[in-house]
NUKE-360185 format. One record per atom (N, C-alpha, C): x, y, z; residue in three letters. Coordinates in steps of 0.2 Angstrom, whole numbers, plus 2048, in hexadecimal, padded with zeros to 3 digits. Each point is the difference from the previous one (the first is absolute). Layout:
XYZALA ...
// end
This chain:
8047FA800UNK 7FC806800UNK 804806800UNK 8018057FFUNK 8018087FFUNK 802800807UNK 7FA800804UNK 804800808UNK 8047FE802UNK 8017F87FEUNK 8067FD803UNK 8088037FDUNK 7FF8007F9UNK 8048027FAUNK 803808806UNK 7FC805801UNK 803806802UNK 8027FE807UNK 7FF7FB802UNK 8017FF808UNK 8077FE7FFUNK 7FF7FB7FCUNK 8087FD800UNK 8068067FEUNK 7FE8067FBUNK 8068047FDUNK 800803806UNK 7FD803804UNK 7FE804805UNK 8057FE807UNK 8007F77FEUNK 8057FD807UNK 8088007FDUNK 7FF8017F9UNK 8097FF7FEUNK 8027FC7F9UNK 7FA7FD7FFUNK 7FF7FC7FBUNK 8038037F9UNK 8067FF7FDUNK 8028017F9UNK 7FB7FE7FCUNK 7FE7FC800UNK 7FA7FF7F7UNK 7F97FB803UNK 7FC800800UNK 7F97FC801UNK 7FE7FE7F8UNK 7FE7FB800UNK 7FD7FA7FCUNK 7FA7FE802UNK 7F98017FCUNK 7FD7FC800UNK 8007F87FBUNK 8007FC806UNK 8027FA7F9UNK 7FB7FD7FEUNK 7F7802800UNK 7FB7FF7FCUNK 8008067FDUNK 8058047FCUNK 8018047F9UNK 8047FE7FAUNK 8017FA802UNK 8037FC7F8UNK 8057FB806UNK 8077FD7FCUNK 8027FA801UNK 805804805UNK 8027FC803UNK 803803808UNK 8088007FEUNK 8027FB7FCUNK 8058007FDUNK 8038057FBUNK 7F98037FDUNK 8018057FCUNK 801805803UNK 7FD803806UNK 7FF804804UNK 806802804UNK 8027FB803UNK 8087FF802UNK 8068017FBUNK 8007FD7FBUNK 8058017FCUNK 8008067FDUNK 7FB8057FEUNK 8008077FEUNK 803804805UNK 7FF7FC805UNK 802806806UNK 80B7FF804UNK 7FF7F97FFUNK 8097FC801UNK 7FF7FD7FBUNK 8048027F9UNK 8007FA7FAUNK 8057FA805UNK 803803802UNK 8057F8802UNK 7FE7FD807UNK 7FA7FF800UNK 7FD7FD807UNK 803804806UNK 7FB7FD806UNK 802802807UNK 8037FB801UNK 801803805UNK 8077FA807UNK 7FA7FD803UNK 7FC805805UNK 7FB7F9804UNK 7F98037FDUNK 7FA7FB801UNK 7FB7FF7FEUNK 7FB7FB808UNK 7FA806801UNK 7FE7FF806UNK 7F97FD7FFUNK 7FE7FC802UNK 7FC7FD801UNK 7FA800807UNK 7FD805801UNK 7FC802805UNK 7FA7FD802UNK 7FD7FD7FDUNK 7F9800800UNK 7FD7F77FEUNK 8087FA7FEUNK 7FE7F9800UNK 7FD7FD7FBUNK 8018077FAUNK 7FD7FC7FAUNK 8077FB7FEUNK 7FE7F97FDUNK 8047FD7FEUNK 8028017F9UNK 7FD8027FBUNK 8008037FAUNK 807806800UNK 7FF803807UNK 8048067FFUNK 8087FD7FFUNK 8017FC803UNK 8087FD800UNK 8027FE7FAUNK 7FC7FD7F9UNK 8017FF7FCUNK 8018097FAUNK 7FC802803UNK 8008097FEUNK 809802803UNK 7FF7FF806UNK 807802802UNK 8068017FBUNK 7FE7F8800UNK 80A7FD7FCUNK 7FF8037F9UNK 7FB8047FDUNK 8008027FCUNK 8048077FFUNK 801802807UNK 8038097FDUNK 8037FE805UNK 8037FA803UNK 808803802UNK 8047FF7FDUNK 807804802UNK 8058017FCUNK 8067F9803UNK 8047FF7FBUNK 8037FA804UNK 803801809UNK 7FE7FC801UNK 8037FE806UNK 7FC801807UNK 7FB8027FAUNK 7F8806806UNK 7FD7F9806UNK 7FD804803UNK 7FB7FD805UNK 7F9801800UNK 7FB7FB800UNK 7F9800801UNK 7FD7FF808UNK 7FF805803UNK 7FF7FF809UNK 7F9801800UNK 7FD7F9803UNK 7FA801801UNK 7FF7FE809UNK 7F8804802UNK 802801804UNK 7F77FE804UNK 7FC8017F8UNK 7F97FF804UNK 7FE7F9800UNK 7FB800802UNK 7FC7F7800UNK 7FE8007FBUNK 8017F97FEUNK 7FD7FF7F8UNK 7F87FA803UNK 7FD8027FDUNK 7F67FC801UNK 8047F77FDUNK 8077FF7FCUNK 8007FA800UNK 80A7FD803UNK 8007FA800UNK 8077FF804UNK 8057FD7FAUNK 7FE8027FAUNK 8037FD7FAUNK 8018047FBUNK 8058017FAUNK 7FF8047FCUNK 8037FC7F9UNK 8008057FCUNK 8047FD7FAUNK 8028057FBUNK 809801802UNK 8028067FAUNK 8017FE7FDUNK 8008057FBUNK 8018027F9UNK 80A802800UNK 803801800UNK 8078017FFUNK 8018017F9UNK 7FD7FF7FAUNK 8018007FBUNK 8048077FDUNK 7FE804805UNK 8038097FDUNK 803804805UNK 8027FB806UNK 805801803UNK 808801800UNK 802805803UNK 8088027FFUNK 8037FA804UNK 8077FB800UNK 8037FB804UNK 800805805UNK 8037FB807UNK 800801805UNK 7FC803802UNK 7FA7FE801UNK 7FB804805UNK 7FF7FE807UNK 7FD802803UNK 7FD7FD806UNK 7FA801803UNK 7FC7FD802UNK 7F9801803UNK 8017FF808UNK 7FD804802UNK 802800808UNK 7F9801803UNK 7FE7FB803UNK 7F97FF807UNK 801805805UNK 7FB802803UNK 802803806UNK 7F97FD806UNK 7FF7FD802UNK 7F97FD803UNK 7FF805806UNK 7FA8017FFUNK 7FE807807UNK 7F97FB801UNK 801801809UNK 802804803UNK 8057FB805UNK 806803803UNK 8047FC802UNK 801804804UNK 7FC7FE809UNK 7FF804804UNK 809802803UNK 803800801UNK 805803804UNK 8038077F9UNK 7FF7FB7FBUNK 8058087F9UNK 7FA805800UNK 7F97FF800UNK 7FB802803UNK 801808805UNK 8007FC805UNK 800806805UNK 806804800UNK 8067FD800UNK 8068067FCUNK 7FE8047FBUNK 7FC7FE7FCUNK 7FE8057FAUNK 7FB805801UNK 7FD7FD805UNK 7F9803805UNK 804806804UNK 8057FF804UNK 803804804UNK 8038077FCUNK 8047FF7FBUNK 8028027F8UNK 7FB808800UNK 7FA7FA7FCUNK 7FB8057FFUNK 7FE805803UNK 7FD7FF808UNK 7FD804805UNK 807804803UNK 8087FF7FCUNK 801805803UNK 8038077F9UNK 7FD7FC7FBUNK 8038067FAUNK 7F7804801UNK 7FB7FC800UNK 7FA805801UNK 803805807UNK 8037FE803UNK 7FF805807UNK 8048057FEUNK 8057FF7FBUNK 8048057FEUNK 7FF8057F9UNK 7F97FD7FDUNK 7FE8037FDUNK 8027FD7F8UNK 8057FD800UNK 8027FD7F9UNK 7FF7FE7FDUNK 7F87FC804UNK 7FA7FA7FBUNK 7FB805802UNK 7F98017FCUNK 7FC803803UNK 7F97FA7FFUNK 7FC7FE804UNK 7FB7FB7FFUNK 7FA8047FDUNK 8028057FEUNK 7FA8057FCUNK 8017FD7FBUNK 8068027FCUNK 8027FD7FAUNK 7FD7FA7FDUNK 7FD7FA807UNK 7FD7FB7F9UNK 7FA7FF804UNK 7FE805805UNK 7F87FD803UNK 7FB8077F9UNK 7FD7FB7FEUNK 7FB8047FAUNK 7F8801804UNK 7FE7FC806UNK 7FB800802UNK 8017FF807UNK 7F9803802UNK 8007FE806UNK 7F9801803UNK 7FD7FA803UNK 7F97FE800UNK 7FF7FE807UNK 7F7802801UNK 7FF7FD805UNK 8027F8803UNK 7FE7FB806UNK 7FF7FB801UNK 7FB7FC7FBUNK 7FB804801UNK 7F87FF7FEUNK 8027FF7F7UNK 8058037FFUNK 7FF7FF7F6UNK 8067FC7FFUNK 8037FA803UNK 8057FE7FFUNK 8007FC7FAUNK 7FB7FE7FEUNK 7FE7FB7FBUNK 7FE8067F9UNK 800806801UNK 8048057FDUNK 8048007FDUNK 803800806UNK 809800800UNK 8037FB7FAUNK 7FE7F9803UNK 8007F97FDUNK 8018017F8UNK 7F9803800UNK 7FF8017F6UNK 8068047FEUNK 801805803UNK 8058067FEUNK 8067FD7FEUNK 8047FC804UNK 8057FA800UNK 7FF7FD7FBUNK 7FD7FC7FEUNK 7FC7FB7FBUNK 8008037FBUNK 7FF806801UNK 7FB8027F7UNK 80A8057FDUNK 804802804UNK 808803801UNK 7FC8067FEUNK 7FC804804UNK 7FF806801UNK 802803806UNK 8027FB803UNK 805805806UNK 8067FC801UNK 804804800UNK 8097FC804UNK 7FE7FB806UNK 7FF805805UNK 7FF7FF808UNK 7FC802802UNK 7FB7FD805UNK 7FA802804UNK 8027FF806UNK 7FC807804UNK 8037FE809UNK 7F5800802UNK 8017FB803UNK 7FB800804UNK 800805807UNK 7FD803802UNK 7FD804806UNK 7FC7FC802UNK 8037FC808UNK 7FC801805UNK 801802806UNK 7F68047FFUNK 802804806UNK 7FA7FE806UNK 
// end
């Protein structure tokens, strides 16, 4: 969306991509002819890691990080650069967890992360199934519930 696109440049972001506006390879490549180094994998689509190995440069990284809805995949490496690497990262792994938890609450205390930045909404108790769709439908980043 527009809002997210300006959120991201807003945070520091060099270039945003929509990659339902044409081929993601295409889109990358236009912007790094000679591939990235890493390629990040957020959100556990499985599809995506085979998209990755597509615009890394040799010797790149595919880092994924989010839960995939299945426990098996099947690349494509056909338009991959040699030596690549795919790297798992399984969350939540409670003790790297709360280190990164502790991280957090102390760069918001100093102002360096700001949680405005990705809260888009914020709703009653009473309209959390609100909330719920907002999420679902990626009309909001983040939803803080209030209860009061």
């Amino acid at each position: 969306s527009e809002e997210r696109r300006s959120k991201a440049i807003h945070m520091g972001a060099d270039f945003v991509i929509n990659p339902l506006s044409g081929s993601l390879e295409k889109l990358v490549r236009d912007i790094v002819p000679d591939g990235v180094d890493y390629f990040l994998d957020a959100v556990g689509i499985n599809e995506l890691l085979s998209e990755g190995l597509r615009v890394l440069k040799f010797g790149g990284k595919v880092c994924t990080y989010g839960i995939s809805p299945r426990s098996s995949t099947l690349l494509d490496w056909e338009k991959a650069p040699f030596n690549w690497t795919i790297q798992f990262v399984q969350w939540p792994a409670f003790r790297e967890e709360m280190r990164n938890h502790g991280m957090i609450v102390a760069l918001t205390k100093f102002g360096t992360l700001n949680p405005k930045d990705f809260i888009t909404h914020v709703i009653p108790l009473e309209e959390i199934k609100t909330g719920l769709e907002l999420i679902r439908s990626k009309k909001a980043l983040k939803v803080v519930v209030k209860i009061e």
